[in-house]
C-alpha positions as CSV (number, residue, x, y, z in Angstrom):
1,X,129.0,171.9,291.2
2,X,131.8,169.9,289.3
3,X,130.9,168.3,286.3
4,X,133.6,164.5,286.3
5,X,133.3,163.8,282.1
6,X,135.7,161.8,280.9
7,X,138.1,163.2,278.0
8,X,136.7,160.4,275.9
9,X,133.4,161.0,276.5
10,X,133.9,164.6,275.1
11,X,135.7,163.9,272.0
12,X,132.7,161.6,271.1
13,X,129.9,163.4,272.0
14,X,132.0,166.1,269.3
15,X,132.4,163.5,267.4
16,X,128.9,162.5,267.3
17,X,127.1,165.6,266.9
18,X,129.9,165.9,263.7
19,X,128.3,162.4,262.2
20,X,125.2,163.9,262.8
21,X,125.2,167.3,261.2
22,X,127.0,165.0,258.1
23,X,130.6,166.5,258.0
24,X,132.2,163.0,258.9
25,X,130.8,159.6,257.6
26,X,131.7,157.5,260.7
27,X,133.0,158.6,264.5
28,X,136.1,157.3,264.2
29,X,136.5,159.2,261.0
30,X,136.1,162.2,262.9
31,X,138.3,161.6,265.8
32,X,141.1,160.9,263.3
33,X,140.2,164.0,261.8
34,X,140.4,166.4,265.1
35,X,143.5,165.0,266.2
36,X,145.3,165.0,262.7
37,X,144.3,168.7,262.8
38,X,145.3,169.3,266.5
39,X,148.5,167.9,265.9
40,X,149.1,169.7,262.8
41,X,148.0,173.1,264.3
42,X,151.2,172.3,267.1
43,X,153.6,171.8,264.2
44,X,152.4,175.1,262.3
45,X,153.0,176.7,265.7
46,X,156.4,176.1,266.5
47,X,157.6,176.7,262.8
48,X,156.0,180.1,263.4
49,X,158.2,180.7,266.6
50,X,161.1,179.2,264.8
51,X,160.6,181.7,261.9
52,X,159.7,184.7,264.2
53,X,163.8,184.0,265.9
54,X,165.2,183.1,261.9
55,X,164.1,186.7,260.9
56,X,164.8,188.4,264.1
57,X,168.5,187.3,264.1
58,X,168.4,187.2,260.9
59,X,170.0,183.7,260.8
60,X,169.9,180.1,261.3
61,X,169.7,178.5,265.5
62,X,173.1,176.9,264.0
63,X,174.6,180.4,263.1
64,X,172.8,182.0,266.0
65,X,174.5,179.6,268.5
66,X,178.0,179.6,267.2
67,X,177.8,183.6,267.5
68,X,176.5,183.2,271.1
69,X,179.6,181.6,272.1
70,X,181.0,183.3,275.2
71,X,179.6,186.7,274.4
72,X,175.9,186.2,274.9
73,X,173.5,188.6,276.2
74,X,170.6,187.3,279.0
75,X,168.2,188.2,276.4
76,X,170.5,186.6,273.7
77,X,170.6,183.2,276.2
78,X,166.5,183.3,276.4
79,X,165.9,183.4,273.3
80,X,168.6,180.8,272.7
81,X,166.9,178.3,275.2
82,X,163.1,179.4,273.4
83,X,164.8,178.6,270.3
84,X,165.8,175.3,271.2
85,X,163.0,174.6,272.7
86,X,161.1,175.2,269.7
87,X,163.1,173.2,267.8
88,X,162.5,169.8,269.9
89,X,159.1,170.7,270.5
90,X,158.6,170.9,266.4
91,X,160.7,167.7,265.9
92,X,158.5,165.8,268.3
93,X,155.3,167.4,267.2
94,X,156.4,166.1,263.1
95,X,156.9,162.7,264.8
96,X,153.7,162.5,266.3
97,X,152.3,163.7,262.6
98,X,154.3,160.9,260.9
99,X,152.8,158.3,263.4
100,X,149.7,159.5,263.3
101,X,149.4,159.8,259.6
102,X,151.0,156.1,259.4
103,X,148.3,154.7,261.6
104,X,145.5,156.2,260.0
105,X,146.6,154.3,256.6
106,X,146.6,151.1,258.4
């Protein structure tokens, strides 16, 4: 059997039981709350990936890619592309922070 629940309906029913056991005032409070923290657990997880290739190559993507130039390895290119995948992934994850943050305070 398939339960069909709504995504909305699940983050309030969270939401709910959080008003209830008294960690958030208000619903909405709480929704803000989760998705502040869900977006801010992404960002924390692509600096970690950025960090892990910084002190494996011991360098900055920047330096990494202008020593890549024509002499890459396939490993070297993977971990090139991972890198600067990481690197627009945490840019867009900061973004969604910012806006986030911004809307909040409104």
């Amino acid at each position: 059997m398939t339960l069909h629940t709504s995504p909305n309906s699940v983050l309030t029913k969270v939401a709910r039981s959080l008003v209830v056991s008294k960690r958030f005032a208000t619903v909405e409070g709480a929704l803000w709350d989760m998705a502040i923290s869900t977006v801010r657990g992404r960002v924390s997880y692509y600096r970690r990936r950025i960090k892990r290739m910084e002190n494996k190559y011991g360098m900055d993507f920047d330096k990494f890619t202008t020593r890549l130039k024509g002499k890459a390895t396939p490993e070297q290119e993977d971990d090139w592309l991972a890198w600067k995948s990481a690197r627009s992934m945490l840019m867009d994850w900061q973004k969604t922070y910012q806006d986030l943050r911004h809307e909040q305070n409104r």
